[in-house]
KOLVEXNU-782537 format. One record per residue (C-alpha): residue in three letters; x, y, z. Coordinates in steps of 0.1 Angstrom, whole numbers, padded with zeros to 4 digits, always signed. Example, Ala and Ser with C-alpha at 12.3 -4.5 7.8 and 13.67 -1.06 7.14 Angstrom:
<sites>
ALA+0123-0045+0078
SER+0137-0011+0071
</sites>
This chain:
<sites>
UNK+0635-0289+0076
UNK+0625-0287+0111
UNK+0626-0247+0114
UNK+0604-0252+0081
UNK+0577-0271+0098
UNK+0579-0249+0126
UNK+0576-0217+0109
UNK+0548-0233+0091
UNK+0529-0243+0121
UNK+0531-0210+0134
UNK+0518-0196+0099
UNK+0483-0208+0103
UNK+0471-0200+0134
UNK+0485-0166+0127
UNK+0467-0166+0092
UNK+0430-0181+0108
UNK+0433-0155+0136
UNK+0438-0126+0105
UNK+0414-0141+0090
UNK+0386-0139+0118
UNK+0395-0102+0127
UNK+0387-0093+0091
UNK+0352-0114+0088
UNK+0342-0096+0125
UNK+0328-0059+0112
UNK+0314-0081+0081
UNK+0296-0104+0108
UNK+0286-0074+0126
UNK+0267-0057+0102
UNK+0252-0095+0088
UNK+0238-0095+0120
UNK+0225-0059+0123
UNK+0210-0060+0087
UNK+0191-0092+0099
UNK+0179-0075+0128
UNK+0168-0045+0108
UNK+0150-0069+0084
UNK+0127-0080+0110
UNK+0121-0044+0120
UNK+0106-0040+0084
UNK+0078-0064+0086
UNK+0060-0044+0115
UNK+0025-0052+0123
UNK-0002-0027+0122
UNK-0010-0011+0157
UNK-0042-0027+0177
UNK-0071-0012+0181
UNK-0104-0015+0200
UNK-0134-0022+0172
UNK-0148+0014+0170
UNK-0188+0021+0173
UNK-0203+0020+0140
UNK-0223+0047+0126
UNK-0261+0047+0125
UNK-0263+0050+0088
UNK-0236+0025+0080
UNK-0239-0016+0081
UNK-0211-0033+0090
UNK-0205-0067+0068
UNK-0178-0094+0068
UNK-0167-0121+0043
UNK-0138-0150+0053
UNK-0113-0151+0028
UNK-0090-0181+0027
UNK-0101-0180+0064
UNK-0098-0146+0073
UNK-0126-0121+0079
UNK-0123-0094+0056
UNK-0145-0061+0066
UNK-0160-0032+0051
UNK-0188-0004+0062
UNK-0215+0008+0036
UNK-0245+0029+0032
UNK-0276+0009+0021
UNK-0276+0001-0014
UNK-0296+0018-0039
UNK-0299-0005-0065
UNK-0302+0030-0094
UNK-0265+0047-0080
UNK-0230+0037-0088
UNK-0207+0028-0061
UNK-0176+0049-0041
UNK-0153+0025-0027
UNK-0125+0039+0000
UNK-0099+0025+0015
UNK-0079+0040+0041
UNK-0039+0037+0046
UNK-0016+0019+0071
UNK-0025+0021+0108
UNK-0060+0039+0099
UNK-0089+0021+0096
UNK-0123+0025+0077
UNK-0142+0048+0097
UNK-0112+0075+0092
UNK-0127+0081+0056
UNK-0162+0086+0067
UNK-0156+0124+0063
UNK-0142+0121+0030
UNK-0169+0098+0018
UNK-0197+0124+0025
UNK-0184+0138-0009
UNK-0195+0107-0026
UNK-0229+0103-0009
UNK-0238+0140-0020
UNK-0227+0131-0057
UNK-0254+0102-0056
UNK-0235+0075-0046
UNK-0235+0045-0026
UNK-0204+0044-0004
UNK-0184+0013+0005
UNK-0154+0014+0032
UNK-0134-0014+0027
UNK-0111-0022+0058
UNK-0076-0037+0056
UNK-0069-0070+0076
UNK-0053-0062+0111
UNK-0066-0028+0108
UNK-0098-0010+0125
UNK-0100-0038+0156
UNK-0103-0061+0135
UNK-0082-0100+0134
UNK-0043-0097+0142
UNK-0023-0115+0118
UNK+0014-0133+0124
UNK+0023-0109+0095
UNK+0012-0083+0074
UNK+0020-0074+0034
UNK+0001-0055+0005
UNK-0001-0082-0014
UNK-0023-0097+0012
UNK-0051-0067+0015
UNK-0046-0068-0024
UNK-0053-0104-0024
UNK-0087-0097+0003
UNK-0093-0065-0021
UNK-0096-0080-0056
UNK-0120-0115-0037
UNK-0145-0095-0020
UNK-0144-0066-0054
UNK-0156-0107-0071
UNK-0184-0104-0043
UNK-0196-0069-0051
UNK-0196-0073-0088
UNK-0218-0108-0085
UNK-0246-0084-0057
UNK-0248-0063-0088
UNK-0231-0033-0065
UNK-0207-0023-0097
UNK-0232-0026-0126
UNK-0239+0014-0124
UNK-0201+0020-0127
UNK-0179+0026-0097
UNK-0150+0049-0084
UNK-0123+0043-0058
UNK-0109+0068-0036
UNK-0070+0049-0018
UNK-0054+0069+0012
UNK-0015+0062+0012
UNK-0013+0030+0014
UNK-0052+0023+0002
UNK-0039+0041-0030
UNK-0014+0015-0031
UNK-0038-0012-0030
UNK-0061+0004-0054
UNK-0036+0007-0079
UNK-0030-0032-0077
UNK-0067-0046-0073
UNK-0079-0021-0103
UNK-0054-0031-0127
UNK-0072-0034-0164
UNK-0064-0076-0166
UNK-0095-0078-0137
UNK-0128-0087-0151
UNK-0142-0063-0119
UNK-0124-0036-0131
UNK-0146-0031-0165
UNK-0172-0010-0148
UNK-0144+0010-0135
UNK-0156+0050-0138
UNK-0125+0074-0117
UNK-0096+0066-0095
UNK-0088+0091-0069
UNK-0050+0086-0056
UNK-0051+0106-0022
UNK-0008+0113-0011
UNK-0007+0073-0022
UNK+0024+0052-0022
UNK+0035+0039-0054
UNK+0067+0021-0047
UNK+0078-0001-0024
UNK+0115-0001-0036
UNK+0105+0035-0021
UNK+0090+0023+0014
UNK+0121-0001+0017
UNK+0148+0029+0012
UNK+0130+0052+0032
UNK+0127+0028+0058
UNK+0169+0020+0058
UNK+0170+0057+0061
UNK+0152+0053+0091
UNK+0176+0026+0104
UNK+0207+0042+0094
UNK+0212+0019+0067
UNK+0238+0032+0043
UNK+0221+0040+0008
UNK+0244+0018-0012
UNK+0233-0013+0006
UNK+0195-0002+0003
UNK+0187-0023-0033
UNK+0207-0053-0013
UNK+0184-0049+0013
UNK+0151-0048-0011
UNK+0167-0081-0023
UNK+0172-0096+0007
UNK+0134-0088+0020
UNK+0121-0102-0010
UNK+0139-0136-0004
UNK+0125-0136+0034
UNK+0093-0123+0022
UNK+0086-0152-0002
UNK+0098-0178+0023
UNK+0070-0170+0049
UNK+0041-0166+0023
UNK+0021-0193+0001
UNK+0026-0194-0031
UNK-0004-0169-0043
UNK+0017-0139-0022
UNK+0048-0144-0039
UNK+0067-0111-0055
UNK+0091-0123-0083
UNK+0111-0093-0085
UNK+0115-0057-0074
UNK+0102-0043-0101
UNK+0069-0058-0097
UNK+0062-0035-0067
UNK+0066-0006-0084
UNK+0039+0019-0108
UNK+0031+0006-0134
UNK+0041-0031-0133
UNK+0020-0029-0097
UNK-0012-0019-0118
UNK-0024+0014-0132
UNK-0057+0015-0140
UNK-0075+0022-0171
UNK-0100+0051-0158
UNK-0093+0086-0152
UNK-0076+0091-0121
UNK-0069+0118-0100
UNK-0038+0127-0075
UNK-0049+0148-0047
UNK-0014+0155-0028
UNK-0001+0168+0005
UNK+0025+0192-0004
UNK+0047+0186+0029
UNK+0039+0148+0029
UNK+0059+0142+0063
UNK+0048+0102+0058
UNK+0063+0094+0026
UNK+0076+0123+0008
UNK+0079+0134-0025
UNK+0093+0109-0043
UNK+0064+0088-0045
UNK+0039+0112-0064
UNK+0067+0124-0087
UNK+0070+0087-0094
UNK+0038+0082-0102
UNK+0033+0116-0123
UNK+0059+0106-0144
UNK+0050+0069-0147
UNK+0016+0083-0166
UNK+0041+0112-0182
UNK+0048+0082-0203
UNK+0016+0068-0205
UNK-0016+0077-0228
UNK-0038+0085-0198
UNK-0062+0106-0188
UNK-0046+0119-0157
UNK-0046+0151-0133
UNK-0030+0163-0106
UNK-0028+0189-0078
UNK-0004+0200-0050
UNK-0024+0211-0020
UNK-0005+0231+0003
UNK-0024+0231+0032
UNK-0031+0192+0030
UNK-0018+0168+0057
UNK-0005+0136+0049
UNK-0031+0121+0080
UNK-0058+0132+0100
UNK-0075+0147+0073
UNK-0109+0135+0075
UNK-0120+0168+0060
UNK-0102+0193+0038
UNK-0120+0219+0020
UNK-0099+0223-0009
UNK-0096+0187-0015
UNK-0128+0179-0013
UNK-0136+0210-0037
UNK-0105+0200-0062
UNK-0123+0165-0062
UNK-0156+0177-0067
UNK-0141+0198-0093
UNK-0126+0169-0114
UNK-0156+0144-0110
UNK-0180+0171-0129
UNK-0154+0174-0154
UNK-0156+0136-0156
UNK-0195+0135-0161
UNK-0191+0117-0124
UNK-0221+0132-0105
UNK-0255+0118-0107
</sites>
């Protein structure tokens, strides 16, 4: 009996100690996966407020007490409207150039700025749903100046495509004077963002929906309730929005930023749909730093008189 006890005694220590070298690599990568999680909610790089163009007026509106931003051209009260918005880490004066195309079609023109971008506020955190949140208020403001009554179009860069997609979606009472989408290289996933960005971080690609999961459940916990994502699949084209308008996908054919998974998404998302929906692959088209590009800025001329867009 006493041997028993012994042997017994000896078991658990022996059986704890197995126990603990087993949980150790699982610890390990717990604790490297939470570290890679913070490394997911990056902030937008800061930048000095750039001088403002002569012929464009810089406005600002708080929302839910932040100041949301935008540039325009004096409004014309007999022209529709051409809304921008730039991508991540840009800011609004990076789609001056492409605007010009716009202006010459007899527009107004409207560059909408996303919070933490441009010089403007830094935030604690940053998310779409927040710039989609600023994006559908101050679209409230425009439509009660009057500034959509002649009909409007929307031109989103990458992530401003994004954003687009969501604040244009056909449930919005702004979005009923809604004339053209233009859909420059956007993003159209986030499931997409996340598993590119576990690439990044050597995450191994079975672990990459575990890790969408997992940034959702930290992702709700730091916003209000009016940010909240309730699953994965509401990030994603077309639960995220797709607009009722004709739309157009101008896209960089080595898109070094995001790929090509995106666009094919999003070409086979309206595959499926009954929309009225074109695209190009532009060889020679950069992802960034494409403030002018003569071939998309012909291909878009191209499709707007084909859309009876040009005043």
């Amino acid at each position: 009996m006493w041997v028993s006890l012994f042997t017994f005694s000896l078991f658990i220590p022996i059986n704890a100690a197995l126990i603990w070298i087993c949980l150790i690599p699982v610890i390990i990568i717990d604790l490297w996966l939470s570290f890679t999680l913070g490394l997911m909610f990056i902030l937008p790089i800061q930048r000095k407020t750039p001088d403002i163009p002569d012929h464009l007026i810089f406005e600002e509106q708080d929302i839910d007490g932040y100041p949301v931003r935008w540039l325009r051209t004096p409004m014309d009260n007999g022209k529709p409207l051409a809304i921008l918005i730039h991508g991540w880490n840009s800011r609004s004066l990076n789609m001056e150039g492409r605007s010009n195309i716009y202006i010459d079609s007899g527009y107004n023109v409207l560059l909408f700025e996303m919070r933490a971008h441009g010089g403007n506020k830094p935030v604690d955190h940053w998310a779409a749903m927040h710039v989609c949140h600023d994006f559908e208020k101050v679209m409230e403001l425009y439509s009660d100046n009057g500034w959509l009554e002649n009909g409007f179009i929307v031109h989103g860069h990458s992530m401003g495509g994004f954003i687009a997609q969501r604040g244009l979606r056909v449930e919005l009472e702004t979005s009923s004077n809604l004339k053209g989408v233009i859909l420059e290289s956007p993003v159209t996933s986030y499931s997409l963002i996340n598993n590119r960005t576990c690439e990044v971080l050597r995450i191994p690609e079975v672990l990459h929906p575990w890790m969408m999961k997992r940034l959702l459940r930290h992702y709700n916990s730091m916003n209000d309730s009016v940010y909240h994502i309730k699953d994965i699949e509401f990030l994603e084209s077309p639960n995220w929005g797709l607009p009722d308008a004709p739309t157009l996908l101008i896209q960089a054919k080595f898109d070094k930023t995001l790929g090509q998974k995106h666009w094919k998404h999003l070409v086979d998302v309206h595959s499926r749909c009954d929309s009225n929906f074109t695209y190009h692959i532009v060889e020679e088209l950069k992802h960034s730093q494409e403030r002018t590009n003569k071939e998309r800025d012909q291909l878009i001329l191209d499709w707007m008189d084909e859309e009876s867009l040009i005043f």
